[in-house]
N, CA, C and O atoms as a CHARMM CRD file, in Angstrom:
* protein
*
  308
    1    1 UNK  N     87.41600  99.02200  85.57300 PROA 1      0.00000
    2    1 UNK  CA    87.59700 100.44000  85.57200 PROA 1      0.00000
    3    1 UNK  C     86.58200 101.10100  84.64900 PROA 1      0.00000
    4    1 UNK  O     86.04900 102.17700  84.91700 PROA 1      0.00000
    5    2 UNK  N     86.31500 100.29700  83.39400 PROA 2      0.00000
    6    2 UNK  CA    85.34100 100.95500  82.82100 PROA 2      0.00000
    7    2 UNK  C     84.33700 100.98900  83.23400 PROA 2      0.00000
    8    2 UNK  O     83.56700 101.94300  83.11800 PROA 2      0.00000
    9    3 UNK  N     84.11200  99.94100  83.82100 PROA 3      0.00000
   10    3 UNK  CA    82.01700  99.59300  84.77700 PROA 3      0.00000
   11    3 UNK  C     82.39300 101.19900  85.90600 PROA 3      0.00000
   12    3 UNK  O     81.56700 102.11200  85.90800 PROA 3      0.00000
   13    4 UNK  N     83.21900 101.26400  86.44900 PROA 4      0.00000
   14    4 UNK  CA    82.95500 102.11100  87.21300 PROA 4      0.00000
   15    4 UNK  C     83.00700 103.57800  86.97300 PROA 4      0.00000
   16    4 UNK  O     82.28000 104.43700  87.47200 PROA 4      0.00000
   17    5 UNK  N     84.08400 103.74100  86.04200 PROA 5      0.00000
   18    5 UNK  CA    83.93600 105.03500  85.20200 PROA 5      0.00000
   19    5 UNK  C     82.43700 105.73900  84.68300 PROA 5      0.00000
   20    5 UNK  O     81.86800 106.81800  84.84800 PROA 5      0.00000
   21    6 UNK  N     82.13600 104.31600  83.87800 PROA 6      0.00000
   22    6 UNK  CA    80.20500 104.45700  83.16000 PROA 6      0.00000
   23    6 UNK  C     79.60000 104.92900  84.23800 PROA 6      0.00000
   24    6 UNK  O     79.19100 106.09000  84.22800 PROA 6      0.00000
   25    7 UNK  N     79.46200 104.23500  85.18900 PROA 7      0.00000
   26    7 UNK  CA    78.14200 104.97000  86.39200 PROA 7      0.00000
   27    7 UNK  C     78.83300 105.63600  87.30000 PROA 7      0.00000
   28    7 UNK  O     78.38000 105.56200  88.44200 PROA 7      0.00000
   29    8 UNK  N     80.27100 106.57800  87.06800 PROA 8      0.00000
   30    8 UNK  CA    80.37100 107.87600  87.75000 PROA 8      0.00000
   31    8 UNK  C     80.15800 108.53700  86.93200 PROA 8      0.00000
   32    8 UNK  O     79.13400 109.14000  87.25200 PROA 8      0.00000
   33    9 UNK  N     80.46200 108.83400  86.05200 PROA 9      0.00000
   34    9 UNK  CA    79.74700 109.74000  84.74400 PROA 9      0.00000
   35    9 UNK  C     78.62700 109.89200  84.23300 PROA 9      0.00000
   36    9 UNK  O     78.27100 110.95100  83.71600 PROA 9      0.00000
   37   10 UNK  N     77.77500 108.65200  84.32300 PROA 10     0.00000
   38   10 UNK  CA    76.58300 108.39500  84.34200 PROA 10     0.00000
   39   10 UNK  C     75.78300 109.49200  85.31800 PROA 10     0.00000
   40   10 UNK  O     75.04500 110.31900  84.78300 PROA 10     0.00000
   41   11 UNK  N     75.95500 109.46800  86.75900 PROA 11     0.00000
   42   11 UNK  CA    75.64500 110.33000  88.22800 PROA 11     0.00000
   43   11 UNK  C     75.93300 111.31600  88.30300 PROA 11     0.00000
   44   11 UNK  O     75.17700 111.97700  89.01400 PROA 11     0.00000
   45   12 UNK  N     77.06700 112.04900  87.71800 PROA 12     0.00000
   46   12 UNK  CA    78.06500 113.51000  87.65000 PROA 12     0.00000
   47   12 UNK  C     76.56300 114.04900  87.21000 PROA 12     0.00000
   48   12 UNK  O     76.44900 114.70700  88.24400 PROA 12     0.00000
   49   13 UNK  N     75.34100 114.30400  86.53300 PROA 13     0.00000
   50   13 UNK  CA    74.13400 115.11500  86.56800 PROA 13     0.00000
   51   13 UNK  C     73.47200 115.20500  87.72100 PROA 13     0.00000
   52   13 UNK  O     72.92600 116.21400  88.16700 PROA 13     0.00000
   53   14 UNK  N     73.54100 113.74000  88.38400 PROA 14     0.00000
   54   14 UNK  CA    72.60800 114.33400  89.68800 PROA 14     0.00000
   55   14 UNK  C     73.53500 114.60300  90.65200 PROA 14     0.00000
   56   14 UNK  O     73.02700 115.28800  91.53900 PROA 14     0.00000
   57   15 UNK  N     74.41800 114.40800  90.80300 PROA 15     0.00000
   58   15 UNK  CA    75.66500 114.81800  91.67700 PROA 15     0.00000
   59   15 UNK  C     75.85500 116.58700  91.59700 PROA 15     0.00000
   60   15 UNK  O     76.21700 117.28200  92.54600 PROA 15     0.00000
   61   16 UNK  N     75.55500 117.02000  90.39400 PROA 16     0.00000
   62   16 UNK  CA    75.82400 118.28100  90.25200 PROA 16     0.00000
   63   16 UNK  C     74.47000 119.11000  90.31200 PROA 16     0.00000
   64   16 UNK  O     74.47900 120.33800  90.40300 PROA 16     0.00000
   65   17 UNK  N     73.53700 118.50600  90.26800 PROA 17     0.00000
   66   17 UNK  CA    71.97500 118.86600  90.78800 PROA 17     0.00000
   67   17 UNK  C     71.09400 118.91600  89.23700 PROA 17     0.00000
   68   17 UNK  O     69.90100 118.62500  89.14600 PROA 17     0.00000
   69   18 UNK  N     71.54400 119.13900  88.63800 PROA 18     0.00000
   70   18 UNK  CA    70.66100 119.39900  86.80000 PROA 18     0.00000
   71   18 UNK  C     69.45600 119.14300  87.27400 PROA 18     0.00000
   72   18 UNK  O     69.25600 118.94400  88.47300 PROA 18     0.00000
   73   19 UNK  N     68.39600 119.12200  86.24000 PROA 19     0.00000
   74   19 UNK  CA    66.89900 119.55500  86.35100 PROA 19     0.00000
   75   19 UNK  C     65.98200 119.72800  87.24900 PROA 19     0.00000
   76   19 UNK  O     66.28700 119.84500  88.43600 PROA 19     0.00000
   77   20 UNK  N     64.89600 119.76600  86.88100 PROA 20     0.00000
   78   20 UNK  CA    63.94100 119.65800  88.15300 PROA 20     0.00000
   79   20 UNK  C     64.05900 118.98900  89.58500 PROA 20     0.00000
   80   20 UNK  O     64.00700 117.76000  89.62800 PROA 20     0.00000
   81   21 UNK  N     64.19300 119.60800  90.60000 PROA 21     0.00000
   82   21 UNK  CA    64.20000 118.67200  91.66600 PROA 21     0.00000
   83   21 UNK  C     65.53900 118.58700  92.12600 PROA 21     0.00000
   84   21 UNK  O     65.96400 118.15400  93.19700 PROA 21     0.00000
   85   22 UNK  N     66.32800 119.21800  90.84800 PROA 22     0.00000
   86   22 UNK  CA    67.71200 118.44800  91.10200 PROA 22     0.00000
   87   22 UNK  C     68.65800 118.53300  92.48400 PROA 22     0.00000
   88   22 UNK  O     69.52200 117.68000  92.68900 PROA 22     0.00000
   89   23 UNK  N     68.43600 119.54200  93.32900 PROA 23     0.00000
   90   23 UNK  CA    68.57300 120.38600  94.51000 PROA 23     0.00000
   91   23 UNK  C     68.10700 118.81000  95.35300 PROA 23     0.00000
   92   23 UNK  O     68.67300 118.67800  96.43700 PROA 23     0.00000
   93   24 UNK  N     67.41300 117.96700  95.06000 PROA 24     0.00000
   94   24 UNK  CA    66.70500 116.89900  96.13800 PROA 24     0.00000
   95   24 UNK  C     67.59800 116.12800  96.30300 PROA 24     0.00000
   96   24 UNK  O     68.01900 115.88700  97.43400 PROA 24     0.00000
   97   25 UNK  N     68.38100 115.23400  94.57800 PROA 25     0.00000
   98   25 UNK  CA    68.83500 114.42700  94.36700 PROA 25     0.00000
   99   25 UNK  C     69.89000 114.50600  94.33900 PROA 25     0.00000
  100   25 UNK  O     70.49900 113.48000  94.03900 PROA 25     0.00000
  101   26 UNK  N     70.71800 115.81900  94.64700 PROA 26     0.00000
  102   26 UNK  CA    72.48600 116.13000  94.67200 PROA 26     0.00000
  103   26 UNK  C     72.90200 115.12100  95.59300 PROA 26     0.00000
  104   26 UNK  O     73.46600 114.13300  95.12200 PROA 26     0.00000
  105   27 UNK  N     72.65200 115.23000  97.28100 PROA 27     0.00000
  106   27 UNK  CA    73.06600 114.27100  98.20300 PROA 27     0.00000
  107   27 UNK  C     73.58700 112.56800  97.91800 PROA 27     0.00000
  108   27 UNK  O     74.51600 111.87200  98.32600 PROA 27     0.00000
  109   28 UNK  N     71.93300 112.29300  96.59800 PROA 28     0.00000
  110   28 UNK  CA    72.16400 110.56700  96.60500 PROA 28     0.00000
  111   28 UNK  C     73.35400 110.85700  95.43900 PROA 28     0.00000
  112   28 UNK  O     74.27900 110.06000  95.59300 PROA 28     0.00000
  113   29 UNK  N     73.59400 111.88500  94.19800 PROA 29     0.00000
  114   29 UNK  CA    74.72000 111.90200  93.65200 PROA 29     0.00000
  115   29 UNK  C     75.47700 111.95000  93.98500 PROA 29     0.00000
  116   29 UNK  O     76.37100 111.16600  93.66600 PROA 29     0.00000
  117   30 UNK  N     75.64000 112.97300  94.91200 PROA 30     0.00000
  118   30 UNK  CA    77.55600 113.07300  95.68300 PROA 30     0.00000
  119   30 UNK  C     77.84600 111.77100  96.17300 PROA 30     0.00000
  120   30 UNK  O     78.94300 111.31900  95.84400 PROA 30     0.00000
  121   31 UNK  N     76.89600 110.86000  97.09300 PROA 31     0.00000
  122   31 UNK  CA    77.20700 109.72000  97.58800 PROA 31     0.00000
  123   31 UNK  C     77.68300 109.10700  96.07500 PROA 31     0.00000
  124   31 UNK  O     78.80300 109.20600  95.57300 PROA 31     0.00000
  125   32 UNK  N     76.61400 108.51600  95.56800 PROA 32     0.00000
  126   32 UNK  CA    77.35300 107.73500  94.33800 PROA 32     0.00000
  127   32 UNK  C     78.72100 107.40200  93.64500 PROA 32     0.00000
  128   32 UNK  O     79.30900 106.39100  93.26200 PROA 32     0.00000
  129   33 UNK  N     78.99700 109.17300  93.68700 PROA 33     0.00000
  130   33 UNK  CA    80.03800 109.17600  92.69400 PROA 33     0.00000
  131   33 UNK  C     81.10000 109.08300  94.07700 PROA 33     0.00000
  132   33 UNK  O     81.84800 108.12300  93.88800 PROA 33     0.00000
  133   34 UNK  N     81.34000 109.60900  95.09900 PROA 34     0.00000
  134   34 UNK  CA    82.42400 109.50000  95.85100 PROA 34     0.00000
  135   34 UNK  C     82.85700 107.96500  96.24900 PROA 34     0.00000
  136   34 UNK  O     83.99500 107.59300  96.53600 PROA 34     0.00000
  137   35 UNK  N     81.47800 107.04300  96.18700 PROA 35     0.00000
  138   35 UNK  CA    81.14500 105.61000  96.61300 PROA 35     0.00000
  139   35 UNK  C     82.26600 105.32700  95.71900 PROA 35     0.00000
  140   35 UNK  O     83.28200 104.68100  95.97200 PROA 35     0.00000
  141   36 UNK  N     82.01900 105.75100  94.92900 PROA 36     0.00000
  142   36 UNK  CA    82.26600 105.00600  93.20400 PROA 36     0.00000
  143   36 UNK  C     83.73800 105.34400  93.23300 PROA 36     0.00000
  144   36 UNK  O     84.42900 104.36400  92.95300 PROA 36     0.00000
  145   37 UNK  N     84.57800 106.70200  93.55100 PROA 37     0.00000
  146   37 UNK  CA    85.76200 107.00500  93.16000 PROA 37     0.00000
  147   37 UNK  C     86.40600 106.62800  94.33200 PROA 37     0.00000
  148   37 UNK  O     87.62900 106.49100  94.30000 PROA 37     0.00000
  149   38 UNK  N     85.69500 106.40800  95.52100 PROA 38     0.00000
  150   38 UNK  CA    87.06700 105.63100  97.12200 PROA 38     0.00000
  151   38 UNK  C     86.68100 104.15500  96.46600 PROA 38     0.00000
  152   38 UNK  O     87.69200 103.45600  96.53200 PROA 38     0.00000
  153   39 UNK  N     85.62600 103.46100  95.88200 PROA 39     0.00000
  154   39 UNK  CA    86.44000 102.26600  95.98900 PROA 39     0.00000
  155   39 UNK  C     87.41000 101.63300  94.98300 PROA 39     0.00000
  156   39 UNK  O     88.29500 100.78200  95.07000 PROA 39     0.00000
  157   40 UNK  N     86.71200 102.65000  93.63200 PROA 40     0.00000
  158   40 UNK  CA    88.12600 102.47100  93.19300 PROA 40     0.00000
  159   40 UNK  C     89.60200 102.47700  93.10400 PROA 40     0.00000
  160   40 UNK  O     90.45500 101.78600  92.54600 PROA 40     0.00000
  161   41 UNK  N     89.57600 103.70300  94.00000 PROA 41     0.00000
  162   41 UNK  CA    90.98700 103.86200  94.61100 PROA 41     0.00000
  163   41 UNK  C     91.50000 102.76700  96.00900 PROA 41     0.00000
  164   41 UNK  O     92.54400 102.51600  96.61000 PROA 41     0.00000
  165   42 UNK  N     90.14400 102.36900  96.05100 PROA 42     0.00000
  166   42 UNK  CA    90.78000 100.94400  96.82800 PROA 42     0.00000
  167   42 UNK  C     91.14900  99.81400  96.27300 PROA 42     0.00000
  168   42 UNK  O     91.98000  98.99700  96.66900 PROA 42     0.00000
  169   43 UNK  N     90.49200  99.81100  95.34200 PROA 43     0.00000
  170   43 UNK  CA    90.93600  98.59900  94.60900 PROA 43     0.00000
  171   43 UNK  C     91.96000  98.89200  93.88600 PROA 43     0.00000
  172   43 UNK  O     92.72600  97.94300  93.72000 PROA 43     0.00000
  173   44 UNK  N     92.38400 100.30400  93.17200 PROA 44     0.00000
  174   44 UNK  CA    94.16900  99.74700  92.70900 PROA 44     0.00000
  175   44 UNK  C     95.05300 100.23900  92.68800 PROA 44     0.00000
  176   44 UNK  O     95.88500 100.36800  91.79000 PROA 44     0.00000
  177   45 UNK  N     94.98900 100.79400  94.23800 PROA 45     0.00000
  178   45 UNK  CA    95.98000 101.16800  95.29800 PROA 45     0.00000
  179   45 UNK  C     96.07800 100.29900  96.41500 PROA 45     0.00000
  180   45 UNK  O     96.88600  99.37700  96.52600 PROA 45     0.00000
  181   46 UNK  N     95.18200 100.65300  97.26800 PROA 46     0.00000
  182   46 UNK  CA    95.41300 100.17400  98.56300 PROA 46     0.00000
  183   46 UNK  C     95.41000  98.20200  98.79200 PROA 46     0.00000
  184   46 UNK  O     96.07700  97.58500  99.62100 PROA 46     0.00000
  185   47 UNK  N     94.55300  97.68100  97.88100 PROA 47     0.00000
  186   47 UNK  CA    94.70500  96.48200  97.51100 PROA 47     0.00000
  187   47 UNK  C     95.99400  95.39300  97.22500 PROA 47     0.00000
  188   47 UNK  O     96.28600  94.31300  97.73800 PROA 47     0.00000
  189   48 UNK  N     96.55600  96.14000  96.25200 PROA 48     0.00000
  190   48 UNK  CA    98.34500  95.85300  95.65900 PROA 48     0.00000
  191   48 UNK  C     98.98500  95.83700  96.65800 PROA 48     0.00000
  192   48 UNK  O     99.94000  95.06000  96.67200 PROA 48     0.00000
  193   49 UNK  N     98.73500  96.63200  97.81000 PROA 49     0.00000
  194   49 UNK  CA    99.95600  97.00000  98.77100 PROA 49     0.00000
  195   49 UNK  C     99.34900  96.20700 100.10500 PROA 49     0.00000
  196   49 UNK  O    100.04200  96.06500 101.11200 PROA 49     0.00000
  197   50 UNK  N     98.30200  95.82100 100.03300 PROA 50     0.00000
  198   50 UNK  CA    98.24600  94.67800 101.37200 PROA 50     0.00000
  199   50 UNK  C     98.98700  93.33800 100.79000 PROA 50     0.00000
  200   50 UNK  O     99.89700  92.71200 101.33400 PROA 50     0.00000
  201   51 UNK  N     98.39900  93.09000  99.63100 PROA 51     0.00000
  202   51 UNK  CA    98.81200  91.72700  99.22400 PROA 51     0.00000
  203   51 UNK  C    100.30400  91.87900  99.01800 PROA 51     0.00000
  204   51 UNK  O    100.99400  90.87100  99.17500 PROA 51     0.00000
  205   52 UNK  N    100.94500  93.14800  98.64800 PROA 52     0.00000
  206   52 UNK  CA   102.72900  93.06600  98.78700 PROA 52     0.00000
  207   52 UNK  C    103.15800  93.00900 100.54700 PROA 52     0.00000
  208   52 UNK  O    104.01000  92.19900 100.91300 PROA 52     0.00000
  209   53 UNK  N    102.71200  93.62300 101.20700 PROA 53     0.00000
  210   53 UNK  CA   102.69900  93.25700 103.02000 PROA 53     0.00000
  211   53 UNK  C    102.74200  91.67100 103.19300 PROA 53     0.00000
  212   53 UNK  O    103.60700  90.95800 103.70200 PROA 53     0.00000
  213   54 UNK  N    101.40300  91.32600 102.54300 PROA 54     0.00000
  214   54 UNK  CA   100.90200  89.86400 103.27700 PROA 54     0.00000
  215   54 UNK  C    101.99800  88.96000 102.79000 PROA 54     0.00000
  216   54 UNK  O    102.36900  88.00500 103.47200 PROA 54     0.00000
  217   55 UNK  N    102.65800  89.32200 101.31000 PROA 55     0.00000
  218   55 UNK  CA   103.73200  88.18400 100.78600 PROA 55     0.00000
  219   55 UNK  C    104.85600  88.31300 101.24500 PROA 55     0.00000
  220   55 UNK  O    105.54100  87.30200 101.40200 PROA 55     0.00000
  221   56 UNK  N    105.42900  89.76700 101.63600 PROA 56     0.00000
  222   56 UNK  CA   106.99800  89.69800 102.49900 PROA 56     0.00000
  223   56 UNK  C    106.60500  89.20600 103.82500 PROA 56     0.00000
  224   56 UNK  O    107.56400  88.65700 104.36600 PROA 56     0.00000
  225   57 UNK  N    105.54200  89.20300 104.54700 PROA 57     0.00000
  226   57 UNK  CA   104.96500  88.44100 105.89100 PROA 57     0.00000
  227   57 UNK  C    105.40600  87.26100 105.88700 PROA 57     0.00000
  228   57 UNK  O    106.33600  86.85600 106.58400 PROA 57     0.00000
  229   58 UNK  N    104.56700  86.42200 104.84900 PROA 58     0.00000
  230   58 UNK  CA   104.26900  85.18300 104.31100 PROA 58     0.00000
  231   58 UNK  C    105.84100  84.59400 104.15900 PROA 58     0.00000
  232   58 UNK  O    106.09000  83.52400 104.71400 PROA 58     0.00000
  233   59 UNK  N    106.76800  85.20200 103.50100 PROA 59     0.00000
  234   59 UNK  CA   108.33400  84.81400 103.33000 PROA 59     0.00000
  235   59 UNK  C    109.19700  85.12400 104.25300 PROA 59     0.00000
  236   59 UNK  O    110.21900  84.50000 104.53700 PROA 59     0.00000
  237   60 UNK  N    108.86300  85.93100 104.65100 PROA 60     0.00000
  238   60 UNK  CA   109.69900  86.34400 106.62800 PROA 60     0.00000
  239   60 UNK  C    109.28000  84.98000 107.43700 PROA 60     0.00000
  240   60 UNK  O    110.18400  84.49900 108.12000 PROA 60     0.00000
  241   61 UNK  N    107.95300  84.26200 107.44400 PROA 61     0.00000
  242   61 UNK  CA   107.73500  83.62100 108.35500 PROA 61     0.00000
  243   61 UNK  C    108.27100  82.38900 107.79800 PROA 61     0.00000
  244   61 UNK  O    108.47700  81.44300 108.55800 PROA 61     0.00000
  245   62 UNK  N    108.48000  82.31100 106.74900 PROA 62     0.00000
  246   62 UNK  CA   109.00200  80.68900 105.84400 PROA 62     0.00000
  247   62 UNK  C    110.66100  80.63600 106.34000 PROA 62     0.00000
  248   62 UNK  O    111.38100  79.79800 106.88300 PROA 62     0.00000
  249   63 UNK  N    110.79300  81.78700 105.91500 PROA 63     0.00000
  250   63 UNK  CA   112.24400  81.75300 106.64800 PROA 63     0.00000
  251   63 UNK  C    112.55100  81.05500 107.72200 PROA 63     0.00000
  252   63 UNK  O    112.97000  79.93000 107.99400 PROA 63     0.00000
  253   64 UNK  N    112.12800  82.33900 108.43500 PROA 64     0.00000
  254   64 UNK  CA   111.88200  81.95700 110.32700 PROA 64     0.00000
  255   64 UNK  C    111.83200  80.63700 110.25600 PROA 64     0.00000
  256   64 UNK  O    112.88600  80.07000 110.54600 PROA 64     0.00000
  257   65 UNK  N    110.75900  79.84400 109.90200 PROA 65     0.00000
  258   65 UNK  CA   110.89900  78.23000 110.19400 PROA 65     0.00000
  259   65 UNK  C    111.62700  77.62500 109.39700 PROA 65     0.00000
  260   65 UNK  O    111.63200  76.39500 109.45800 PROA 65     0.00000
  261   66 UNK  N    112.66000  78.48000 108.17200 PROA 66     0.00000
  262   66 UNK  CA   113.51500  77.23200 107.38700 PROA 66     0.00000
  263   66 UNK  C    115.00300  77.05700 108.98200 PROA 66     0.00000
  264   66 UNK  O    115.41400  76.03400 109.52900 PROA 66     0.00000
  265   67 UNK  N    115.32700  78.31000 109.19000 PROA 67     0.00000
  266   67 UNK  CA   116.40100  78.84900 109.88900 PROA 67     0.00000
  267   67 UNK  C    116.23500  78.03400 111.40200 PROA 67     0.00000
  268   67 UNK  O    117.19900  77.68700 112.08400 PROA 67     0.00000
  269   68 UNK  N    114.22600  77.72300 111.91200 PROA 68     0.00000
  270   68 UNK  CA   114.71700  76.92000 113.00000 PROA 68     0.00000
  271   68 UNK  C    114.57400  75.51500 113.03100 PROA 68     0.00000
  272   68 UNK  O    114.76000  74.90300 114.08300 PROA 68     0.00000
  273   69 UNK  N    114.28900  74.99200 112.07200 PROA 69     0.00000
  274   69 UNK  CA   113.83400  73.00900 111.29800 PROA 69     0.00000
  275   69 UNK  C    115.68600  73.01700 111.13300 PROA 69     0.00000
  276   69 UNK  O    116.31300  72.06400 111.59600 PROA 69     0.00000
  277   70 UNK  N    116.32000  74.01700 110.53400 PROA 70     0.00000
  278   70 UNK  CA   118.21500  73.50300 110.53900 PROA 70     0.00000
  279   70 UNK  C    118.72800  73.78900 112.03200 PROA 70     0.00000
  280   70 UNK  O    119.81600  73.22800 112.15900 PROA 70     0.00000
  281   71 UNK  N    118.42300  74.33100 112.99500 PROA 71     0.00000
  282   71 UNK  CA   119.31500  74.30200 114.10600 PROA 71     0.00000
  283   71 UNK  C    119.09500  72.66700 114.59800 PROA 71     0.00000
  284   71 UNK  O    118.13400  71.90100 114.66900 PROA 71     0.00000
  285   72 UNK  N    120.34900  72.60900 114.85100 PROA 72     0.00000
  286   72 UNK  CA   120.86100  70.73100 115.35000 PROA 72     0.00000
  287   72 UNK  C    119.84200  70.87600 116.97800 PROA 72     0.00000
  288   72 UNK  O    119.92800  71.72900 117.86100 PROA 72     0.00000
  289   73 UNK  N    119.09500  69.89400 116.88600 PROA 73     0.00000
  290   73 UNK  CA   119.21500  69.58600 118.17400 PROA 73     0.00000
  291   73 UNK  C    119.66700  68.88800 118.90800 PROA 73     0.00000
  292   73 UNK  O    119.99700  67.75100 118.56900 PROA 73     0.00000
  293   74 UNK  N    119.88600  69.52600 120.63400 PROA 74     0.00000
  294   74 UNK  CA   121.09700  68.82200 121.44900 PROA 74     0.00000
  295   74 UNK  C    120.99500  67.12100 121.59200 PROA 74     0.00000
  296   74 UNK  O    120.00900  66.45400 121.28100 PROA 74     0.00000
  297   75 UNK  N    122.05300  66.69100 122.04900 PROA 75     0.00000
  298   75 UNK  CA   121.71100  65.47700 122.64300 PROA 75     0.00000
  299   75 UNK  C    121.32100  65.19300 123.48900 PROA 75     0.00000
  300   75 UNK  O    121.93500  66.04200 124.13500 PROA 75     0.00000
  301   76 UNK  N    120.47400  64.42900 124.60400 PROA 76     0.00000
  302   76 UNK  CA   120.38100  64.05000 125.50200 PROA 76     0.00000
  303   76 UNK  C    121.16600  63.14600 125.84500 PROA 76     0.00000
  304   76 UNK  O    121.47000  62.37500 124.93400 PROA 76     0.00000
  305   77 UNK  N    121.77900  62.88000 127.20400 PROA 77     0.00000
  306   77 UNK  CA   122.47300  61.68400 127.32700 PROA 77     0.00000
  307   77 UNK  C    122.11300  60.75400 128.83800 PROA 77     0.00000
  308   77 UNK  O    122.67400  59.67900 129.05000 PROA 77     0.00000
């Protein structure tokens, strides 16, 4: 969080256009910093909540096969 904090704050000048030229270099700032603030919000949001999906998945399906390894099977005769 801090690495990514440093170089959005770092960019917030050319993001906001400051000095000479700065009117050129707004575009590659806005990219930067928005780059910078969706993936962080991917990483600790949207991240947590696949891997909580993938583990009630993961234990639904353990189930499922504890529930059908105990049904008796028939006899043949």
């Amino acid at each position: 969080m801090m690495t990514t904090m440093a170089a959005m704050l770092g960019a917030v000048p050319i993001a906001l256009g400051y000095g000479a030229g700065g009117e050129a270099r707004q575009p590659l700032g806005l990219v930067v910093v928005g780059g910078l603030l969706f993936s962080q919000l991917v990483t600790l949001y949207l991240t947590p909540v696949v891997y909580t999906y993938m583990a009630q998945i993961q234990e639904w399906v353990k189930s499922r096969q504890k529930t059908r390894d105990l049904k008796p099977v028939p006899a043949t005769h």
